[in-house]
Backbone bond lengths (Angstrom), bond angles and torsions (degrees), N, CA, C in turn:
res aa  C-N    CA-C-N  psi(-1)  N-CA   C-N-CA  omega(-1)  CA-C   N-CA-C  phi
1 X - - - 1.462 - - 1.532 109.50 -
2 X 1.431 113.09 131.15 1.575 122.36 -174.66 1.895 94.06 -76.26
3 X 1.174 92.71 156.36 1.554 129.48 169.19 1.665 101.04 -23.29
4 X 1.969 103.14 -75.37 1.556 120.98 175.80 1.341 96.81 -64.07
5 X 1.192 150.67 -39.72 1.419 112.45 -178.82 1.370 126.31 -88.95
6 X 1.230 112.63 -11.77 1.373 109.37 158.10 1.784 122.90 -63.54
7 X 1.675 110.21 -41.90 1.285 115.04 160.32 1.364 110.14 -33.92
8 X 1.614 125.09 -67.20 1.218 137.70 -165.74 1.500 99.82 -34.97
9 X 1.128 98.39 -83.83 1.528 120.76 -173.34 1.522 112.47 -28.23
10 X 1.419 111.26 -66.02 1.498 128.23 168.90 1.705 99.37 -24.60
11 X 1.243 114.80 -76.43 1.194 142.92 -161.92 1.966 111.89 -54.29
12 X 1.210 115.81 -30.16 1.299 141.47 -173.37 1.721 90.26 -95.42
13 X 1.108 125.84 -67.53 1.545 111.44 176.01 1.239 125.20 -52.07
14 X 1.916 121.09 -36.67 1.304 120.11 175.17 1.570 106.40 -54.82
15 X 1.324 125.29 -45.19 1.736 140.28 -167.33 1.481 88.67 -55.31
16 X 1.614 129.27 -74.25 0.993 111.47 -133.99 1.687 87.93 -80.36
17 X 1.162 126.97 -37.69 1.744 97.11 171.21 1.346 130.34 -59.36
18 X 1.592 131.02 -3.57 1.277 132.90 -167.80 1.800 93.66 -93.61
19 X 1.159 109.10 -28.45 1.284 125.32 172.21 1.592 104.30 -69.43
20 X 1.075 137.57 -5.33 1.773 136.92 -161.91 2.065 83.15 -117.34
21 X 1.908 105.73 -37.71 1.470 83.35 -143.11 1.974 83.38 -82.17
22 X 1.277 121.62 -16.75 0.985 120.58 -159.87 1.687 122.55 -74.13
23 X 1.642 95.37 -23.90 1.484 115.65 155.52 1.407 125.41 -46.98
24 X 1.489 97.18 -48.02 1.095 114.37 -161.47 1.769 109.16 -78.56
25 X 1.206 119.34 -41.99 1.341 142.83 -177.74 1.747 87.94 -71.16
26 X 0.665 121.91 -30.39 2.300 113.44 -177.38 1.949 93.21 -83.32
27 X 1.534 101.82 -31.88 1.970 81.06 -159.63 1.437 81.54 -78.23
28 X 1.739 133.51 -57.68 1.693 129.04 172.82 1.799 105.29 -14.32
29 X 1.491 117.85 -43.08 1.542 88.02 -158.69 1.966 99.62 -110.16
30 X 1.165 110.67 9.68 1.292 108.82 -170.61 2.044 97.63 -95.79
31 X 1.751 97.70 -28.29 1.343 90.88 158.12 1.538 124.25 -80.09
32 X 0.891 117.08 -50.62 1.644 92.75 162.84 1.252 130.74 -46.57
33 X 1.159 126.39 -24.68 1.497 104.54 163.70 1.104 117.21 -102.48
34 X 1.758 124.12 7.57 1.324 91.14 141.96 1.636 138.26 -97.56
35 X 1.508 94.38 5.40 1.430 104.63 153.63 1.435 133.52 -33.40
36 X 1.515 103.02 -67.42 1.506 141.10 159.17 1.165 115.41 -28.93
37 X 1.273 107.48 -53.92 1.702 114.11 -154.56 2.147 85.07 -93.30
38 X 0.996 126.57 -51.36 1.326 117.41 166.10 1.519 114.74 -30.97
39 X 1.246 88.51 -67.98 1.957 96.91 -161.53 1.372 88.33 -50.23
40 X 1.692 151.76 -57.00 1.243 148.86 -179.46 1.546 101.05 -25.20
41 X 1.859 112.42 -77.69 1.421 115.73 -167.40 1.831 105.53 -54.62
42 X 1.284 125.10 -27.30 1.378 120.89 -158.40 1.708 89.29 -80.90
43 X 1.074 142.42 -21.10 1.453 151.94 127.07 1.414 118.80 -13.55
44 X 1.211 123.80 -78.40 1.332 157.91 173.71 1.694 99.25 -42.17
45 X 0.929 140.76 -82.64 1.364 153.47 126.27 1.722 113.32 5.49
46 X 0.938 139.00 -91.71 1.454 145.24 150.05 1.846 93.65 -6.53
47 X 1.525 133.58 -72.21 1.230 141.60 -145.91 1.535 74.56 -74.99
48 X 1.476 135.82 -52.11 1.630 124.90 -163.11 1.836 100.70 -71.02
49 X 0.892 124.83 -54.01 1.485 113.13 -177.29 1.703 115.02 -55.73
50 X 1.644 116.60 -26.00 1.192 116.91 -178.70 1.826 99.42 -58.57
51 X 1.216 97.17 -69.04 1.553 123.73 -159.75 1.566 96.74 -65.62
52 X 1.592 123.83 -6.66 1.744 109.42 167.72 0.891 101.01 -86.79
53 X 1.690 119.60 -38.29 2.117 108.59 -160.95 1.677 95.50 -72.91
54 X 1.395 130.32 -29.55 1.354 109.65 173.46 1.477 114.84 -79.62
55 X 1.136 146.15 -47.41 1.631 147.19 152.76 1.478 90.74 -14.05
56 X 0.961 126.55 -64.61 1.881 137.81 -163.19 1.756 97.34 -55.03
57 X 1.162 109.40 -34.35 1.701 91.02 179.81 1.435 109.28 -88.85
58 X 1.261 114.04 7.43 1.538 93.44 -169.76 1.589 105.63 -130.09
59 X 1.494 116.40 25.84 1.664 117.69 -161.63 1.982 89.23 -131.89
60 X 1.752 91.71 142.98 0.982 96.19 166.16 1.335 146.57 -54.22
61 X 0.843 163.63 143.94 1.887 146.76 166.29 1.581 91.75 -4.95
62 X 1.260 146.55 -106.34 1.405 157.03 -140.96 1.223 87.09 -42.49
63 X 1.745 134.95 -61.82 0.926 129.69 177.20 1.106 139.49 -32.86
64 X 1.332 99.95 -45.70 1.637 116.00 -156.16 1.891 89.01 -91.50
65 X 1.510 123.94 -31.06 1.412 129.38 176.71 1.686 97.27 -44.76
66 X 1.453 115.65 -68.96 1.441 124.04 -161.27 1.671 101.83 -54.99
67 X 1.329 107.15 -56.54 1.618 117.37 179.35 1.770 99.85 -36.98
68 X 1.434 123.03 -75.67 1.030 123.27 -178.61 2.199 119.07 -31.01
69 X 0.866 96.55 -30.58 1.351 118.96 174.02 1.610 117.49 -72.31
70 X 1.265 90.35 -48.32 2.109 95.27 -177.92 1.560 79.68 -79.84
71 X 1.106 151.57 -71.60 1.528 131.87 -164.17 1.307 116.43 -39.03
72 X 1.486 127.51 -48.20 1.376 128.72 -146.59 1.777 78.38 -70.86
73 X 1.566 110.75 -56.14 1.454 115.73 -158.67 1.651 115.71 -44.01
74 X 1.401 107.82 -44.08 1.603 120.04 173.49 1.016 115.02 -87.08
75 X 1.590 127.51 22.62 1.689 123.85 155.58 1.562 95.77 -90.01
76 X 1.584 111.21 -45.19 1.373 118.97 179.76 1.124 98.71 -60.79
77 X 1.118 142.17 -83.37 1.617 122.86 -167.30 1.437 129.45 -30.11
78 X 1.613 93.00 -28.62 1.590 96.37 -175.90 1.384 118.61 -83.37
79 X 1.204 115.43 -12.11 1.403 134.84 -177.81 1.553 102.90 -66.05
80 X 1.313 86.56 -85.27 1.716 105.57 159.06 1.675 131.99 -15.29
81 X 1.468 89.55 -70.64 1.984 99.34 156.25 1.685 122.55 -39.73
82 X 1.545 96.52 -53.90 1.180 95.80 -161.62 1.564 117.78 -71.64
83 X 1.469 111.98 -30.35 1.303 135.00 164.64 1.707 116.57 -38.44
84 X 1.357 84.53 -52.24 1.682 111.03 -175.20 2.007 106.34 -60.39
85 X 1.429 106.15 -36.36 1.102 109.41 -177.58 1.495 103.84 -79.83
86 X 0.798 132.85 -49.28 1.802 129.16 -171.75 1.239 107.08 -53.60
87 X 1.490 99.76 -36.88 1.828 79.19 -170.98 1.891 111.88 -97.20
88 X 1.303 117.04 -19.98 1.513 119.03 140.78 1.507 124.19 -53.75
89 X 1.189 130.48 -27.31 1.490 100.20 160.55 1.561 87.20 -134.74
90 X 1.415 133.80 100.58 1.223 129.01 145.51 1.928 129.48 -55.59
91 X 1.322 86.40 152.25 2.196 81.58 -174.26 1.508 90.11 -74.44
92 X 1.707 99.23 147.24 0.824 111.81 174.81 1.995 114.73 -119.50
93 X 1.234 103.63 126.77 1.457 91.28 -172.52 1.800 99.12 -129.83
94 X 1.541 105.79 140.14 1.403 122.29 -160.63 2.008 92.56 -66.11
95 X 1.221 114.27 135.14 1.176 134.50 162.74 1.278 135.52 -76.00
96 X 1.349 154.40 57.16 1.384 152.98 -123.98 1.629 89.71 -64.44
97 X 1.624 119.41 129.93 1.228 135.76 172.81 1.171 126.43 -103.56
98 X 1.373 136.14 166.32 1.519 116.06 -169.43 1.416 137.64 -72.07
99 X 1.261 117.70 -174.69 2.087 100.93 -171.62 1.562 99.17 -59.80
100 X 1.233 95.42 156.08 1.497 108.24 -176.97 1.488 97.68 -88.07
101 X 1.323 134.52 -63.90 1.201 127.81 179.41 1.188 120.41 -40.69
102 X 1.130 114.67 -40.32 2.224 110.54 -166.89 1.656 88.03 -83.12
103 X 1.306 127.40 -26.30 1.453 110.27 -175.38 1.338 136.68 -81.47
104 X 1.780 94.05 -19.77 1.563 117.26 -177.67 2.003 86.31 -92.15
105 X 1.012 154.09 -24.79 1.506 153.52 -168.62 1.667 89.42 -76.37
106 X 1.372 109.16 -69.73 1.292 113.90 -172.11 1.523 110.31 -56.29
107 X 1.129 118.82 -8.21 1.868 97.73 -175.01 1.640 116.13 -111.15
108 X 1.874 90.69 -12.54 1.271 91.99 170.11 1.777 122.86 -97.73
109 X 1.311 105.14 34.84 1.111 123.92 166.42 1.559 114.51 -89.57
110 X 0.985 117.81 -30.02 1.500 145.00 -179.37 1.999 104.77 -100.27
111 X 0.749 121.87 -4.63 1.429 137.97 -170.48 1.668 111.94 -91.45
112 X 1.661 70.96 -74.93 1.794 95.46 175.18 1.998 119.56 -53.91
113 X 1.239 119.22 -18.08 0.995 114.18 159.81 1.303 124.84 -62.34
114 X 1.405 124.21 -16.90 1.588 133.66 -161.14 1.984 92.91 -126.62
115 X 1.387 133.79 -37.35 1.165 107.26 -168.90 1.581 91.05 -163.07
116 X 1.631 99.86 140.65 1.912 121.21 -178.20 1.364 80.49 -36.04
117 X 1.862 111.35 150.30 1.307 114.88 143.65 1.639 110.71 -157.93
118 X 1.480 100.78 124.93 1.703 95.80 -179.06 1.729 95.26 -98.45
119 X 1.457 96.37 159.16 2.139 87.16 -172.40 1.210 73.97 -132.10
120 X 1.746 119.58 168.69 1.655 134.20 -172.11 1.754 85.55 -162.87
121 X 1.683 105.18 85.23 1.273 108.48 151.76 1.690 133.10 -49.83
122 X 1.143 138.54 120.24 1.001 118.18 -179.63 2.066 110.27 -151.20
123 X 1.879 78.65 49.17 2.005 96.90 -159.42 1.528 97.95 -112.70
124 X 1.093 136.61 129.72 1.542 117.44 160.10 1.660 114.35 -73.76
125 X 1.481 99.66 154.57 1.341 141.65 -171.99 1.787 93.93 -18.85
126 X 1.414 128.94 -53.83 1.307 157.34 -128.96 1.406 102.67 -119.64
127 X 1.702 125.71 -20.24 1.264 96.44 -170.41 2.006 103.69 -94.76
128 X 1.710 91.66 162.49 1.587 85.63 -174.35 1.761 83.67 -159.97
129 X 1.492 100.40 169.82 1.622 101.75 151.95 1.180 124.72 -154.73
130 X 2.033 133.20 -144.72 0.843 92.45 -138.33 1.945 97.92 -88.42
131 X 1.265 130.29 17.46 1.288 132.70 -178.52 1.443 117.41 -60.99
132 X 0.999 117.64 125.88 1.757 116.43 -177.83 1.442 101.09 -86.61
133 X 1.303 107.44 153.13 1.864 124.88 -164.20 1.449 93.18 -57.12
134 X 0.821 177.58 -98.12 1.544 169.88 -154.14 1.387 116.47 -18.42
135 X 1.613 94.24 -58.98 1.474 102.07 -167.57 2.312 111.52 -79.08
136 X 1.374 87.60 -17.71 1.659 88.52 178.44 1.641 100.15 -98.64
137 X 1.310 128.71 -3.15 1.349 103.00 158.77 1.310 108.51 -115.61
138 X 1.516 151.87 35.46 1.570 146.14 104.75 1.385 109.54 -41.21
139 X 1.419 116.47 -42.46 1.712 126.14 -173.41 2.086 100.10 -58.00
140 X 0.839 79.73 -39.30 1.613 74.62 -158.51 1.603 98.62 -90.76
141 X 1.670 126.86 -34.78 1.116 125.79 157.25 1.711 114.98 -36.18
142 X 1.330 120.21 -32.87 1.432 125.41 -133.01 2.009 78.21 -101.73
143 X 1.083 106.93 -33.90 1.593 105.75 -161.29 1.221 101.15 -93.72
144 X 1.372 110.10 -4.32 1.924 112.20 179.85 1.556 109.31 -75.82
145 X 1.244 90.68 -44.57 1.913 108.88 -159.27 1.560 86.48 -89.48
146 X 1.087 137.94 -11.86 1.712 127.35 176.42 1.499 107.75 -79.96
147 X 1.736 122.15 -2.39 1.464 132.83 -177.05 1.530 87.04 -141.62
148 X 0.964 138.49 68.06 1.556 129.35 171.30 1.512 109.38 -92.18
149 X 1.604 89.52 -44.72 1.914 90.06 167.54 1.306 140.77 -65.25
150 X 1.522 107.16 -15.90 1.641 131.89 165.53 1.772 100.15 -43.84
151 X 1.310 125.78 133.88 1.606 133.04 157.85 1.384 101.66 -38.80
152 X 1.563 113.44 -49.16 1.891 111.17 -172.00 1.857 103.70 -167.44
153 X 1.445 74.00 135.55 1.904 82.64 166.06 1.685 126.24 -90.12
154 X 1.014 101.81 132.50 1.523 101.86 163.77 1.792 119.74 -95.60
155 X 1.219 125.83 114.33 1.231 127.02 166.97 1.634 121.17 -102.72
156 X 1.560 105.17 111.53 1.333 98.96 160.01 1.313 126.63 -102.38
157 X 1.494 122.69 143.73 0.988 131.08 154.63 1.632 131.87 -93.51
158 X 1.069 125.67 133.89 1.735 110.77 -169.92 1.640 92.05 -160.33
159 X 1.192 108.79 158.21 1.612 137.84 168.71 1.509 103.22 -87.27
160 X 1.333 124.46 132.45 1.152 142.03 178.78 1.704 123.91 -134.16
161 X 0.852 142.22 118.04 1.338 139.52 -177.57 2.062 95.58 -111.71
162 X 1.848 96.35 124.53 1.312 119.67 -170.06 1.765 105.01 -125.03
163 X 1.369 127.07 99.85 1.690 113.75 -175.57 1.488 110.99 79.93
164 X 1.418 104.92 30.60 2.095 101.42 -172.65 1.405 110.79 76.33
165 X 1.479 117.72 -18.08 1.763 105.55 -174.17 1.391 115.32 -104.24
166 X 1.247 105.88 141.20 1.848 110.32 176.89 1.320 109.90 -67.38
167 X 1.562 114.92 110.42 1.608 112.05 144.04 1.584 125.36 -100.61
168 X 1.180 108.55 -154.01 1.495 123.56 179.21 1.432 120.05 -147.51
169 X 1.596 120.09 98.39 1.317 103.06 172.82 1.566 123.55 -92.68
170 X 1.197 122.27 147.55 1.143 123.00 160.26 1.940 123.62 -97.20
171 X 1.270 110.42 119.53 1.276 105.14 -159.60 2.088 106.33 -121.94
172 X 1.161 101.85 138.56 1.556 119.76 -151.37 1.582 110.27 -116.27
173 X 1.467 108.76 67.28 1.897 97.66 179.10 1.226 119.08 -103.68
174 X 1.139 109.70 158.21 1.373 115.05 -167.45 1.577 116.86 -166.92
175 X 1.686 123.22 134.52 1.507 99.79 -178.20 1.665 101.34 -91.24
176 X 0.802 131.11 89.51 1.237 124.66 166.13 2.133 134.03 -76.15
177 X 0.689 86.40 111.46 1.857 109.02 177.39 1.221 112.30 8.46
178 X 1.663 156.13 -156.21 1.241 129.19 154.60 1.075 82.77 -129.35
179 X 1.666 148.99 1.43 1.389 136.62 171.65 1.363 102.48 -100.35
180 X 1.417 131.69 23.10 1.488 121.90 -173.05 1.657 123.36 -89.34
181 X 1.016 122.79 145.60 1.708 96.68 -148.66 2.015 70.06 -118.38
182 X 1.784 95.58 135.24 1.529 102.86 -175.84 1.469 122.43 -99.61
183 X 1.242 141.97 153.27 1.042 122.23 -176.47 1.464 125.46 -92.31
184 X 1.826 99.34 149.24 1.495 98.07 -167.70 1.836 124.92 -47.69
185 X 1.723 111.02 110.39 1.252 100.88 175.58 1.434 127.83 -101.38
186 X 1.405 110.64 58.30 1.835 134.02 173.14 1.263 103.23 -76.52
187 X 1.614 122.91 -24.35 1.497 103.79 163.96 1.324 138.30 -87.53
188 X 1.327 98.98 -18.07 1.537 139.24 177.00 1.586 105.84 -66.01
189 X 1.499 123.34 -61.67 0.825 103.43 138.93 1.702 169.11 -51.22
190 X 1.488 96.28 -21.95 1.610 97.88 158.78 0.858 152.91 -71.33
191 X 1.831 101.18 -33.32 1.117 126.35 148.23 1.686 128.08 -39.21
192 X 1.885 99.90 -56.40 1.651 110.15 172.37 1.500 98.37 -43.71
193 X 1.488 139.12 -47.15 1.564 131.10 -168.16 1.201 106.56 -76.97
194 X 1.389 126.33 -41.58 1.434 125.47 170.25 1.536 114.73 -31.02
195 X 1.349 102.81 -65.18 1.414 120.46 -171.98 1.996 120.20 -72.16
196 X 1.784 92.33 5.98 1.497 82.19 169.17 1.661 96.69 94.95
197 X 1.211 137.28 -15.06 1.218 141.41 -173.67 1.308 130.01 -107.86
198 X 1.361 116.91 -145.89 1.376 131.60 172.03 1.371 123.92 -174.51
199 X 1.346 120.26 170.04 1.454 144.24 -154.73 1.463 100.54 -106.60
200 X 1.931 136.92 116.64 1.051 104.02 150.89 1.710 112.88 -149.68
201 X 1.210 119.24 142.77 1.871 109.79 -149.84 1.831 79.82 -123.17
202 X 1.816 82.25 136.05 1.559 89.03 159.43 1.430 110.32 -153.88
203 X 1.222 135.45 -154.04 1.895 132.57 170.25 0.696 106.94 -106.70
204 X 1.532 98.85 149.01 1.335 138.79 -159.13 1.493 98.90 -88.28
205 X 1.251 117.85 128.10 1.680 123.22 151.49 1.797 102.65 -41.63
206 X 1.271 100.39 122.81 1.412 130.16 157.06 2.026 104.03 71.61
207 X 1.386 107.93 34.51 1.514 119.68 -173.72 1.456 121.00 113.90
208 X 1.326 113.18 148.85 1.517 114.87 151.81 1.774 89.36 102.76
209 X 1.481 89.94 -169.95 1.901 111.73 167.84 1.302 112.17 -94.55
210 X 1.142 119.26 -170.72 1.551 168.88 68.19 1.267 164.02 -69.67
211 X 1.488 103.58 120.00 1.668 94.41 -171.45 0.974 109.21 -116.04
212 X 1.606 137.82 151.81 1.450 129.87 -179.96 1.672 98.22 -140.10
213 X 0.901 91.74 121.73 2.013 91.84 154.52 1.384 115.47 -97.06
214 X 0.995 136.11 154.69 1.353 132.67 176.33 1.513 92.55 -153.40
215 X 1.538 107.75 146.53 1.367 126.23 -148.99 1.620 113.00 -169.97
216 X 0.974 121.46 142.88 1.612 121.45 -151.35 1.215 108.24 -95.03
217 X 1.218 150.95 95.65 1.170 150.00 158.40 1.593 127.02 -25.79
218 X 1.432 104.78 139.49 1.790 107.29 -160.38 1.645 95.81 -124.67
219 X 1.238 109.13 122.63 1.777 116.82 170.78 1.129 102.31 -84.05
220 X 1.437 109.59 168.94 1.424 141.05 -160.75 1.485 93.36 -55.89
């Protein structure tokens, strides 16, 4: 397999997972609003139980029968609501994911068929976060093929402590061309949020880019 068709290929696998994360990123925001739009009615509801227990002091027996009725109904609703909310925004708690180093080594084995890459470990054995092995080697796939036209990439990896806390950046140079058209990194970025992080590109001393993710590191 030539150079470009390994690119190809590379490039066709990043899609169809950006296509998995992009699914995924529409059901994330369609539950929040219906989070939103709940917590509104669970509002709405609250104002009806206020306004029955006072209705309730001032209605005859028949009255006070029906009243008893709009209460029972807006405990049930509230039940209901509240139900509705847990599983629209479930807690989310970061998952410690595998070493970052053996995973970024291993993928650029599969990498390097499609584009130069020098790597400069500089992570211990142990650090990782909360990205599961899938999703941090699309990440690093995603920042390869965004310099594919570069002669060669340099990737560093290194341990960083930012505010007392351990992260992990991953860092992406490359001189790349000034007509080189880069590839879309919307997954690259989602991932960076996935993982607790972020995306941020600037220039390179003496030509080219930079890309860095930086991402929070998770202990044992």
């Amino acid at each position: 397999m030539t150079k470009t068709e390994a690119r190809l290929a590379l490039a066709q696998k990043q899609r169809r997972f950006e296509w998995e994360l992009a699914r995924e990123e529409q059901t994330r925001v369609a539950a929040k609003l219906v989070a939103g739009k709940t917590h509104d009615l669970m509002n709405l509801v609250q104002i009806v139980q206020l306004a029955s227990s006072e209705l309730a002091t001032r209605c005859d027996p028949t009255g006070v029968e029906f009243v008893a009725d709009l209460q029972r109904a807006a405990v049930d609703v509230q039940a209901s609501l509240t139900s509705l909310m847990e599983v629209a925004r479930p807690e989310r708690v970061p998952v410690r994911g595998p070493a970052v180093g053996a995973t970024v080594t291993r993928v650029l084995d599969e990498i390097r068929a499609a584009v130069e890459v020098d790597l400069h470990l500089a992570v211990s054995a142990e650090t990782a976060t909360a990205l599961a092995a899938d999703q941090l080697e699309h990440l690093v796939i995603g920042l390869a093929l965004d310099a594919a036209d570069a002669p060669r990439i340099e990737l560093f990896i290194r341990d960083r402590t930012i505010d007392g806390k351990p992260w992990v950046e991953i860092v992406r140079g490359a001189d790349t061309p000034a007509d080189a058209d880069g590839f879309d990194l919307r997954g690259v970025e989602l991932l960076a949020k996935a993982g607790g992080g972020e995306l941020a590109r600037s220039e390179r001393r003496g030509g080219g880019t930079e890309l860095v993710v930086a991402l929070p590191a998770l202990a044992d």
